[in-house]
BALOBA-1460 file (C-alpha; in Angstrom, 3 decimals):
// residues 296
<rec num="1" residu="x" x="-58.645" y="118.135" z="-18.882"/>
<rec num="2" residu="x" x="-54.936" y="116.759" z="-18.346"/>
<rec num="3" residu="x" x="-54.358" y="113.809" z="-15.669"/>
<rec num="4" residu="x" x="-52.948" y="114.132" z="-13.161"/>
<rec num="5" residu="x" x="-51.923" y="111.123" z="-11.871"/>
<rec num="6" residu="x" x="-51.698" y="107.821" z="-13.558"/>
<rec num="7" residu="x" x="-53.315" y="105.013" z="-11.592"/>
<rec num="8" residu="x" x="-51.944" y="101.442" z="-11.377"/>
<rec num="9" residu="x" x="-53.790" y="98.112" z="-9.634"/>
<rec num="10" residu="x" x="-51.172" y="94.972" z="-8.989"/>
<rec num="11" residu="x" x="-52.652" y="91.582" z="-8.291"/>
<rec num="12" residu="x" x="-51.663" y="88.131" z="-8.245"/>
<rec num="13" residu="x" x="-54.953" y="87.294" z="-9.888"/>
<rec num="14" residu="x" x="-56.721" y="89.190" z="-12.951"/>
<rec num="15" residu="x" x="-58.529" y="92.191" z="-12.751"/>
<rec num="16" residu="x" x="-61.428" y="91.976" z="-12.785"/>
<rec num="17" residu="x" x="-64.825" y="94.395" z="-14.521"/>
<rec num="18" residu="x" x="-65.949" y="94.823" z="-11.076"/>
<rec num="19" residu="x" x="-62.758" y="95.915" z="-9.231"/>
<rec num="20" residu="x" x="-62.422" y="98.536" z="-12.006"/>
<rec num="21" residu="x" x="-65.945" y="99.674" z="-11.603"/>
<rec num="22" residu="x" x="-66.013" y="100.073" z="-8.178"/>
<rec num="23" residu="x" x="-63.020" y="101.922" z="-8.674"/>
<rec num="24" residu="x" x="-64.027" y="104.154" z="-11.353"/>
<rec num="25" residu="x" x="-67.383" y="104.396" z="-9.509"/>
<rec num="26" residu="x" x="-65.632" y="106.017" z="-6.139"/>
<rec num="27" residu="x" x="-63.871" y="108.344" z="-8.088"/>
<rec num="28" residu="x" x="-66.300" y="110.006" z="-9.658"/>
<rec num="29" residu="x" x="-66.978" y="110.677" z="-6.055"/>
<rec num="30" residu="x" x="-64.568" y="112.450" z="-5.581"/>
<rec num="31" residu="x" x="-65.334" y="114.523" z="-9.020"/>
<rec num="32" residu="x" x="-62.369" y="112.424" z="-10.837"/>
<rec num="33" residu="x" x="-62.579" y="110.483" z="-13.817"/>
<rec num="34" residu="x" x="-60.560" y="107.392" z="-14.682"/>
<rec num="35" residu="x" x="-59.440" y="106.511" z="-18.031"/>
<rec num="36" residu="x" x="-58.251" y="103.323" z="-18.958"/>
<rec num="37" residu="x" x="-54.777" y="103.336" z="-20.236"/>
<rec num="38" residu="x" x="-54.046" y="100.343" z="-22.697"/>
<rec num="39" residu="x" x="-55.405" y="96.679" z="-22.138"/>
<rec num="40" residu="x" x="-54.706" y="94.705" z="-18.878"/>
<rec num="41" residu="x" x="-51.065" y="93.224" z="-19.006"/>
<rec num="42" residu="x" x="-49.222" y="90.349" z="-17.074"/>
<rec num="43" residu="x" x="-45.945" y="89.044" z="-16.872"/>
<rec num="44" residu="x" x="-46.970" y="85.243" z="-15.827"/>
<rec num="45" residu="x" x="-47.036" y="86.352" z="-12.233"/>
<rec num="46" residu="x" x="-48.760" y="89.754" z="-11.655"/>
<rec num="47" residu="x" x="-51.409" y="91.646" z="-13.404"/>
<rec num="48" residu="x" x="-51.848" y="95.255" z="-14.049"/>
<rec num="49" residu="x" x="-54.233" y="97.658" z="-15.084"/>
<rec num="50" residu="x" x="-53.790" y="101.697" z="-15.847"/>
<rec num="51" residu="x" x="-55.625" y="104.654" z="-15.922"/>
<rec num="52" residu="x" x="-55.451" y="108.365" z="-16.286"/>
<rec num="53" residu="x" x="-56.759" y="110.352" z="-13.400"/>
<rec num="54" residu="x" x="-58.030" y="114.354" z="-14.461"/>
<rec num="55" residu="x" x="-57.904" y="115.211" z="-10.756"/>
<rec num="56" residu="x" x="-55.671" y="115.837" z="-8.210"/>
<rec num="57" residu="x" x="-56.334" y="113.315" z="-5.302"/>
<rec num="58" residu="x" x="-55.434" y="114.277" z="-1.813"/>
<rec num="59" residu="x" x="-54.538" y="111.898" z="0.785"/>
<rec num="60" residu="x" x="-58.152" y="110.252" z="2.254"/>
<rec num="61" residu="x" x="-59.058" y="109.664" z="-1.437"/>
<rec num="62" residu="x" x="-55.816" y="107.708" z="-2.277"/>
<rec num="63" residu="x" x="-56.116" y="106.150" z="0.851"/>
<rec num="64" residu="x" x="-59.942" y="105.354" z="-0.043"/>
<rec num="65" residu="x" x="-59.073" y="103.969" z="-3.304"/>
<rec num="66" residu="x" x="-56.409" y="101.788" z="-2.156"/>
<rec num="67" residu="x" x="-58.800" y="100.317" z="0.563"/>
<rec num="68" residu="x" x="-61.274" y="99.532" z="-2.726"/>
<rec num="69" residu="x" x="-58.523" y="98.121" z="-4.297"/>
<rec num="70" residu="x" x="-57.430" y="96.003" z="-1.109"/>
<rec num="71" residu="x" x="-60.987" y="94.411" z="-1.190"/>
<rec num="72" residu="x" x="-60.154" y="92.695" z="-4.200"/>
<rec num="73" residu="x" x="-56.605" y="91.835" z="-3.330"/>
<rec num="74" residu="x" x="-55.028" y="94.581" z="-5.353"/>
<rec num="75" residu="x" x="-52.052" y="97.153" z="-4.697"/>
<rec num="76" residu="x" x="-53.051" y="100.582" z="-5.954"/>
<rec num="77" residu="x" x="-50.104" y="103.023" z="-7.204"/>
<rec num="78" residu="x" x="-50.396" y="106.466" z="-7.954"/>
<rec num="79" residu="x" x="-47.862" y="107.484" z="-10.456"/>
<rec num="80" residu="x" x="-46.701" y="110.780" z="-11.986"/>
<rec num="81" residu="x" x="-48.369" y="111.434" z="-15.059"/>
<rec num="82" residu="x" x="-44.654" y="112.581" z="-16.731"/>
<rec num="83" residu="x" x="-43.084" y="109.686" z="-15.519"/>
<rec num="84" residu="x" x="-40.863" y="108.078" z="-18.167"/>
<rec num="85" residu="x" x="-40.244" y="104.376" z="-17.039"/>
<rec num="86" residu="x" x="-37.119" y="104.297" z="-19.166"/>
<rec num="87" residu="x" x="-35.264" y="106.806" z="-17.428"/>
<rec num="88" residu="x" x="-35.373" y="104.737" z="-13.803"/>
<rec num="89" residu="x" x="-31.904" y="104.494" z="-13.346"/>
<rec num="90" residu="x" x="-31.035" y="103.649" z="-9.999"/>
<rec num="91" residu="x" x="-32.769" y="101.136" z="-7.725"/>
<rec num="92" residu="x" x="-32.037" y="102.377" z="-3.907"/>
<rec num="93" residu="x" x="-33.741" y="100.190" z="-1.329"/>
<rec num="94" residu="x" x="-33.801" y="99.516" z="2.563"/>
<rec num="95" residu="x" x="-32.580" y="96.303" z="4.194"/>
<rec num="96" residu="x" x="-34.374" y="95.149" z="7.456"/>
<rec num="97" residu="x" x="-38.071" y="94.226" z="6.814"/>
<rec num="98" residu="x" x="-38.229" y="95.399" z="3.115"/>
<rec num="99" residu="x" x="-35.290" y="93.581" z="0.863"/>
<rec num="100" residu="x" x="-35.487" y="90.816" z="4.196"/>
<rec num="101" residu="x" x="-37.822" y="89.584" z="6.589"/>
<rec num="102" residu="x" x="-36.363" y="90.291" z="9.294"/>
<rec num="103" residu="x" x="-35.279" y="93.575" z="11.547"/>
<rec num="104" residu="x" x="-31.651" y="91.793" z="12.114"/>
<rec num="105" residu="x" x="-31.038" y="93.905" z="15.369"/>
<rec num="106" residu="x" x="-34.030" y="92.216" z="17.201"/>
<rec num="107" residu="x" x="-32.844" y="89.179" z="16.419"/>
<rec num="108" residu="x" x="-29.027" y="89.491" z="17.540"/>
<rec num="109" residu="x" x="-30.932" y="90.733" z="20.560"/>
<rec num="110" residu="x" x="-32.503" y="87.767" z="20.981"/>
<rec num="111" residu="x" x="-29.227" y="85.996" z="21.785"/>
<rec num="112" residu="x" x="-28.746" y="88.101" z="25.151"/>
<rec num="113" residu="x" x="-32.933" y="87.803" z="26.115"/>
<rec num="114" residu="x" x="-33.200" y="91.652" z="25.155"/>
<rec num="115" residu="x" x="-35.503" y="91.127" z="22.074"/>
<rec num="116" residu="x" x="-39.134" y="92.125" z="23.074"/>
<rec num="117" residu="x" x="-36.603" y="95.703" z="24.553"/>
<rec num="118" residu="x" x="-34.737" y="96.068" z="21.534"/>
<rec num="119" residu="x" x="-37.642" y="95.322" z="18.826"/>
<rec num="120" residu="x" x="-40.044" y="98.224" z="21.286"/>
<rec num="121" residu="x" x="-37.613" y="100.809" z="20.400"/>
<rec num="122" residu="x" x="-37.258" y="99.328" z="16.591"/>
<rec num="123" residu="x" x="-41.246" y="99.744" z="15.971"/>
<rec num="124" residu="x" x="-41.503" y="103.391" z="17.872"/>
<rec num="125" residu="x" x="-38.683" y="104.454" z="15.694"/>
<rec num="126" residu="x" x="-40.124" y="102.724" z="12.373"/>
<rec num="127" residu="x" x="-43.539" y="104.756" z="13.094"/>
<rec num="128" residu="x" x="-41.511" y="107.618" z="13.449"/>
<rec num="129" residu="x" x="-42.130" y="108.344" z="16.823"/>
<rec num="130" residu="x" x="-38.658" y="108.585" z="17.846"/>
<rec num="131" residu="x" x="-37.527" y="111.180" z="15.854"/>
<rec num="132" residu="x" x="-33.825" y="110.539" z="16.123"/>
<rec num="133" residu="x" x="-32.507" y="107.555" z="14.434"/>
<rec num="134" residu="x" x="-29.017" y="107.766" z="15.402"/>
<rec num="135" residu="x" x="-30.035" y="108.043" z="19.193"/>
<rec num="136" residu="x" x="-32.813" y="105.074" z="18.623"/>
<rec num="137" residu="x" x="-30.222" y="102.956" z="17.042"/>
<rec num="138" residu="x" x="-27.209" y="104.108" z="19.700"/>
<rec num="139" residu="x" x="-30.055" y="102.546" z="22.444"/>
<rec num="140" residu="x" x="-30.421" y="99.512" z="20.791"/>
<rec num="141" residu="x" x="-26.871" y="98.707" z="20.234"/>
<rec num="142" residu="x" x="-25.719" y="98.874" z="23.743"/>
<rec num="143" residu="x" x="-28.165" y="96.439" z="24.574"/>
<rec num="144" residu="x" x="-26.379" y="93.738" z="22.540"/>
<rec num="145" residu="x" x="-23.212" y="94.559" z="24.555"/>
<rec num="146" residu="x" x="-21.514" y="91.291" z="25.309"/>
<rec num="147" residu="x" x="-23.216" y="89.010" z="22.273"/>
<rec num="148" residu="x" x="-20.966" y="87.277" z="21.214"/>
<rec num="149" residu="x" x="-19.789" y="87.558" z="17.051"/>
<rec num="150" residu="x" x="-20.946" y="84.505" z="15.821"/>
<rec num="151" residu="x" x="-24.799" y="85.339" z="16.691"/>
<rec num="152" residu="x" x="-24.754" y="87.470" z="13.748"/>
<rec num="153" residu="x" x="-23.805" y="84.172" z="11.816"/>
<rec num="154" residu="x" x="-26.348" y="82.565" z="13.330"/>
<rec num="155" residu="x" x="-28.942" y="85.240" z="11.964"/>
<rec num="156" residu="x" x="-27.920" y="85.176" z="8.511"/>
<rec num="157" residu="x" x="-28.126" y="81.345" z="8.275"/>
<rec num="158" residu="x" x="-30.714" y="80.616" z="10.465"/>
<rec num="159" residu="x" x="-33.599" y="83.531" z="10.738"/>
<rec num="160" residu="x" x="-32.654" y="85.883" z="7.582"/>
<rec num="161" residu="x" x="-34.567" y="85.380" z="4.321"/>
<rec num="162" residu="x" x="-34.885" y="87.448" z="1.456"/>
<rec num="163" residu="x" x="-39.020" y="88.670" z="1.065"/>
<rec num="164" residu="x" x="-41.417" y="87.474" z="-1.470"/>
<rec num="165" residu="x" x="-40.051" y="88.588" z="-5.201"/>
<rec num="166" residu="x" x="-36.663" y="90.208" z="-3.696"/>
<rec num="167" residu="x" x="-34.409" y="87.988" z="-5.629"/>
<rec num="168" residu="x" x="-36.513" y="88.483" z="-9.301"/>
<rec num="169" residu="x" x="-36.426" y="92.254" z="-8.502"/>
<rec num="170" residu="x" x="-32.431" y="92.398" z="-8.299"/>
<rec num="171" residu="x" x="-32.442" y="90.050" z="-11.183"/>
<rec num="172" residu="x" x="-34.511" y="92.031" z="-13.233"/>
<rec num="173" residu="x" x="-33.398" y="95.381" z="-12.671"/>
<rec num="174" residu="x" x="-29.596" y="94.386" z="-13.354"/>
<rec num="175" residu="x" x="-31.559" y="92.914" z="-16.492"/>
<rec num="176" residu="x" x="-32.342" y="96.413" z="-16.957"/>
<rec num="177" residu="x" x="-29.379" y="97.788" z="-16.303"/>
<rec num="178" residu="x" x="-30.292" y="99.088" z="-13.479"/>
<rec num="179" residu="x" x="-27.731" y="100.170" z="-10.686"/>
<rec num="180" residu="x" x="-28.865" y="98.825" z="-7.281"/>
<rec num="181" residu="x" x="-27.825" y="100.324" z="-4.369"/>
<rec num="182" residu="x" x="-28.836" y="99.326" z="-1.040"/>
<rec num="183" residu="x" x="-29.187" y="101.521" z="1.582"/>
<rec num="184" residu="x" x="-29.332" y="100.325" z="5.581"/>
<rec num="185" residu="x" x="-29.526" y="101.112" z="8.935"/>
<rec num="186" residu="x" x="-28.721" y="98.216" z="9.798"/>
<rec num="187" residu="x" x="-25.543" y="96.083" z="9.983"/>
<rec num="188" residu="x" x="-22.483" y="95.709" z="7.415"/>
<rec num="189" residu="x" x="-22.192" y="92.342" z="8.242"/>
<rec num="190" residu="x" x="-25.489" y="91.348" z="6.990"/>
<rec num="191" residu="x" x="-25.895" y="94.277" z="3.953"/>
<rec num="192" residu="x" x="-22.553" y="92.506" z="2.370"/>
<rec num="193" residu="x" x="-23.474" y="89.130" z="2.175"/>
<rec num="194" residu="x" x="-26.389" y="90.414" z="0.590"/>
<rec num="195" residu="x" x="-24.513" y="92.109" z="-1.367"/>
<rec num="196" residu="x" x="-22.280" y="88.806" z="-2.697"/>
<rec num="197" residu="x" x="-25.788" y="87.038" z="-2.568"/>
<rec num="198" residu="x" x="-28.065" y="89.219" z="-4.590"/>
<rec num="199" residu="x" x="-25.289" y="91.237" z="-6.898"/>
<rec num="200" residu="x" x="-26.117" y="94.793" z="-5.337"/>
<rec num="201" residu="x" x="-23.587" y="97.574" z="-6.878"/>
<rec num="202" residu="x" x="-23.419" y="99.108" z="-3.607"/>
<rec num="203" residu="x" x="-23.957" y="98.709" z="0.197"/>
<rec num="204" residu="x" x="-24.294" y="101.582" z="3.175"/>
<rec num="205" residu="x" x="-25.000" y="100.687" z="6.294"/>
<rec num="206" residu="x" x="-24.072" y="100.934" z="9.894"/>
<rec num="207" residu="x" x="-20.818" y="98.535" z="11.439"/>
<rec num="208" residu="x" x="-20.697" y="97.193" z="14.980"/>
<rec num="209" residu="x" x="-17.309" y="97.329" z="17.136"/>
<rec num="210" residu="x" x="-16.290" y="93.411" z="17.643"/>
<rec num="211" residu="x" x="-13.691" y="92.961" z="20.226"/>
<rec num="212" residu="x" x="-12.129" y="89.594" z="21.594"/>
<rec num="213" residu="x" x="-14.993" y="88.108" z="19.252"/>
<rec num="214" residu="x" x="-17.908" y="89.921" z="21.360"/>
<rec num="215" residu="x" x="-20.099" y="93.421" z="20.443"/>
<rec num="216" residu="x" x="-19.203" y="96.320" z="22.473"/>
<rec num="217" residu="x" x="-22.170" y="97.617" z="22.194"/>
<rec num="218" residu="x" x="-21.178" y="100.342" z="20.174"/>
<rec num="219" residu="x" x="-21.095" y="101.607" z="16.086"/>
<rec num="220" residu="x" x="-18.131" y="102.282" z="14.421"/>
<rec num="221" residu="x" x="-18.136" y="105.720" z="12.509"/>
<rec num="222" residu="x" x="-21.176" y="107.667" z="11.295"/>
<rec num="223" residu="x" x="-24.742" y="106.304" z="11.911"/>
<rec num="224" residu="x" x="-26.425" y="105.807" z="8.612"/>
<rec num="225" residu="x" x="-29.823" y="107.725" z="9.352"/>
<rec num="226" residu="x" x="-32.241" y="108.445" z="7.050"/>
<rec num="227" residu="x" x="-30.404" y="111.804" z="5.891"/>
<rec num="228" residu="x" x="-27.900" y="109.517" z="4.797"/>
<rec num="229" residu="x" x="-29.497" y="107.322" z="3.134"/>
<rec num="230" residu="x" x="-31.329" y="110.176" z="0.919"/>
<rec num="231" residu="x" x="-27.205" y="111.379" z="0.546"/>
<rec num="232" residu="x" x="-26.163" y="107.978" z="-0.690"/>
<rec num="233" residu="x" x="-28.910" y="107.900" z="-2.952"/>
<rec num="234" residu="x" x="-28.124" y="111.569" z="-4.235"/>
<rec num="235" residu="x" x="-24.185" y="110.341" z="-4.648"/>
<rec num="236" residu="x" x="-24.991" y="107.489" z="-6.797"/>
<rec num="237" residu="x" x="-27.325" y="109.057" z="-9.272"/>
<rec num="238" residu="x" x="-24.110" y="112.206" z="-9.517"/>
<rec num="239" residu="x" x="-22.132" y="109.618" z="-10.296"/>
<rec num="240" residu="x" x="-24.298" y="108.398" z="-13.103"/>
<rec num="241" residu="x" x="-25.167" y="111.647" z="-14.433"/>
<rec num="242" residu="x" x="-28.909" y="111.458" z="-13.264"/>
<rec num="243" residu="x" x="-31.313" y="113.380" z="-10.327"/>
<rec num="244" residu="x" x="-33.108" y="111.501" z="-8.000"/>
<rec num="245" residu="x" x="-36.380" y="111.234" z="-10.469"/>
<rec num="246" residu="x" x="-34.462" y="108.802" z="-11.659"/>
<rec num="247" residu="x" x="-34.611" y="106.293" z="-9.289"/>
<rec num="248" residu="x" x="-36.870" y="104.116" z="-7.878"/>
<rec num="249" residu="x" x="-37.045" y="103.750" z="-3.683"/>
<rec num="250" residu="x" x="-38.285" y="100.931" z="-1.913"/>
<rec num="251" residu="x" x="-38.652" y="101.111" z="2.895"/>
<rec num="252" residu="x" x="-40.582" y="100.473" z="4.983"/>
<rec num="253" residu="x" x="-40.186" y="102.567" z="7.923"/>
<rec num="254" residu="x" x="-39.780" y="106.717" z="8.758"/>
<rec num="255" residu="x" x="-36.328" y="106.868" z="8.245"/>
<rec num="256" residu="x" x="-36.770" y="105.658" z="4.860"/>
<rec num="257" residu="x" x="-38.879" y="108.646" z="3.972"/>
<rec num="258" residu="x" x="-36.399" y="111.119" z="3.172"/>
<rec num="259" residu="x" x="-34.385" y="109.011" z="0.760"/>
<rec num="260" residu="x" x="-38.156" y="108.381" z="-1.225"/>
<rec num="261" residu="x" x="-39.388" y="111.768" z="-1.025"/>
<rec num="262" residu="x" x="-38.867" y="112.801" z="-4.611"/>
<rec num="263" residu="x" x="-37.806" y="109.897" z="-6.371"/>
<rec num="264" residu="x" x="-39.397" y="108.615" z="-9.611"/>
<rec num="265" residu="x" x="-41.413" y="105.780" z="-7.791"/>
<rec num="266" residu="x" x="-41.688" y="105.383" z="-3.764"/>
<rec num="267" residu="x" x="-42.462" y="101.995" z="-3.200"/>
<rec num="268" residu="x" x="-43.662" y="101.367" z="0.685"/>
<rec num="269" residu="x" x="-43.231" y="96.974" z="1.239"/>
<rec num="270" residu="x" x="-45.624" y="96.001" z="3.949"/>
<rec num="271" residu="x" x="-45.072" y="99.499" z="5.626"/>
<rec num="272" residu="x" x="-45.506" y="101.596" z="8.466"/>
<rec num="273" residu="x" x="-49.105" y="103.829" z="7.569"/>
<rec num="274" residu="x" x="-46.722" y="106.771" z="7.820"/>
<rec num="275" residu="x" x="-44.771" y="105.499" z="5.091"/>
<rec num="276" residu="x" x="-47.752" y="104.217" z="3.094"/>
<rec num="277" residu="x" x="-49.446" y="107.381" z="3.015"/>
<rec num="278" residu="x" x="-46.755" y="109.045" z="1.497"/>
<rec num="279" residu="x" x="-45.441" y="106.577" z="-1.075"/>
<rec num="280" residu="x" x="-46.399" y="106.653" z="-4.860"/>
<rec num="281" residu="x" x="-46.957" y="102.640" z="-4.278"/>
<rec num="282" residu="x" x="-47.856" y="100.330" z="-1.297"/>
<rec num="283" residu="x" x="-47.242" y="96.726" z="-1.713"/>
<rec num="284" residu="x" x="-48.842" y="94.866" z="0.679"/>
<rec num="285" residu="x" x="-50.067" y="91.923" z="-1.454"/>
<rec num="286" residu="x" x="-47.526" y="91.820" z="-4.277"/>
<rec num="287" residu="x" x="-44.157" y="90.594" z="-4.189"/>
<rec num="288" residu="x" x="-41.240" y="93.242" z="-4.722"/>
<rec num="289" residu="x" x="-40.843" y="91.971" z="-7.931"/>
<rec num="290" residu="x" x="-44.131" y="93.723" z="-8.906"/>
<rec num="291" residu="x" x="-42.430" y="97.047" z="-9.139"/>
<rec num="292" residu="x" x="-40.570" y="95.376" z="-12.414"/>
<rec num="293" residu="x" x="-44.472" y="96.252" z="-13.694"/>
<rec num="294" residu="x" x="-43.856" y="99.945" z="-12.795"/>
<rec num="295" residu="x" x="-40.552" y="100.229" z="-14.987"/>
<rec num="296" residu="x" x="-41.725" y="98.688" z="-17.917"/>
């Protein structure tokens, strides 16, 4: 019978006969059959195993695997069968709480005593149940009316950090030739110094009116919601010549779900379950840099 899906465990640590029995052993469960794909490989840091899947899994079976696979500190993928790793072109990714650690609006919020307000609406909106990003986001900026511009200084030097592997992922997919594009609804401020940081081609995001050195409490412009991230996305692979199976997308929260939804690889970092559920890969014990093991 032809696969149809190829499976792929990441871990920090070998993999190990019994993970892949246990594995193989729940499948066949589920009337699917695993076969391994090539020998265990590693690049010094991660290791990763592959197999060919003859059955179509729906959603409680990937999720069932993946919880096998979490027991022995593994990341389980699930991969299209046709998927060519050379033809990723295009690395799209969000900002807040995937390429950082942070969600940089509940921290400028902190400055005016509004952060347990501001990060309420951030986590309802990241679960997706505020449906409207440009009204979630419009709610949360005019709560920062009257913080002063250098707080957003302040959060860049003192609170932002890149997340485990985000700085070998960049470096490896301009390696590869990749082109990176990063895709926020978040600030400007903070999405260009990442920008002059990590060497991304391109930047979107969202940019706050300053006036007399203080937020107004409003954005400048259109919001970048998760329609326009997916637009961005679609832009930059035109320009290249390529469709969005060429790319590879990496969020964390709802509004990062259209721009994913049929790209080559959907890679949910440390995600929302809403996200997790519908992404070819959830890393939630890897580094970003493990997706480098998907592309290669």
């Amino acid at each position: 019978m032809p696969s149809h899906q190829t499976l792929v465990a990441l871990s920090r640590d070998r993999i190990s006969e019994k993970f892949i029995f246990k594995l193989k052993d729940l499948a066949l469960g589920f009337g699917a059959t695993l076969h391994t794909q090539g020998d265990q490989i590693s690049n010094g840091i991660y290791h990763s195993a592959r197999w060919e899947c003859n059955h179509h899994l729906d959603t409680p079976q990937r999720e069932a695997l993946r919880n096998t696979a979490a027991n022995f500190n593994s990341d389980l993928c699930f991969l299209k069968t046709d998927l060519d790793p050379k033809a990723i072109r295009v690395l799209a990714m969000d900002m807040d709480s995937t390429l950082i650690n942070i969600e940089c609006i509940d921290e400028i919020a902190d400055f005016t005593g509004k952060k347990s307000a501001v990060a309420e609406i951030t986590e309802a909106t990241m679960r997706g149940e505020i449906k409207d990003f440009k009204e979630s986001l419009r709610r949360r900026v005019a709560l920062l009316e009257g913080v002063h511009a250098d707080a957003l200084e302040a959060v860049y030097r003192e609170r932002l950090r890149p997340n485990p592997g985000a700085i070998e992922l960049l470096a490896g997919a301009h390696q590869r030739g990749l082109y990176t594009l990063l895709v926020s609804g978040g600030f400007t401020f903070f999405t260009e110094k990442l920008r002059e940081q990590l060497g991304f081609k391109q930047t979107q995001a969202n940019t706050l009116e300053i006036i007399d050195g203080k937020l107004t409490g409003k954005v400048l412009g259109d919001i970048v919601d998760g329609a326009a991230k997916a637009a961005h996305l679609d832009l930059a692979c035109q320009a290249l010549g390529v469709d969005k199976s060429n790319a590879i997308t990496m969020g964390d929260g709802a509004n990062d779900l259209i721009m994913m939804n049929g790209s080559g690889i959907s890679v949910a970092y440390q995600a929302k379950p809403v996200v997790k559920e519908k992404a070819d890969a959830a890393f939630d014990r890897v580094g970003l840099d493990a997706a480098l093991l998907l592309i290669t």
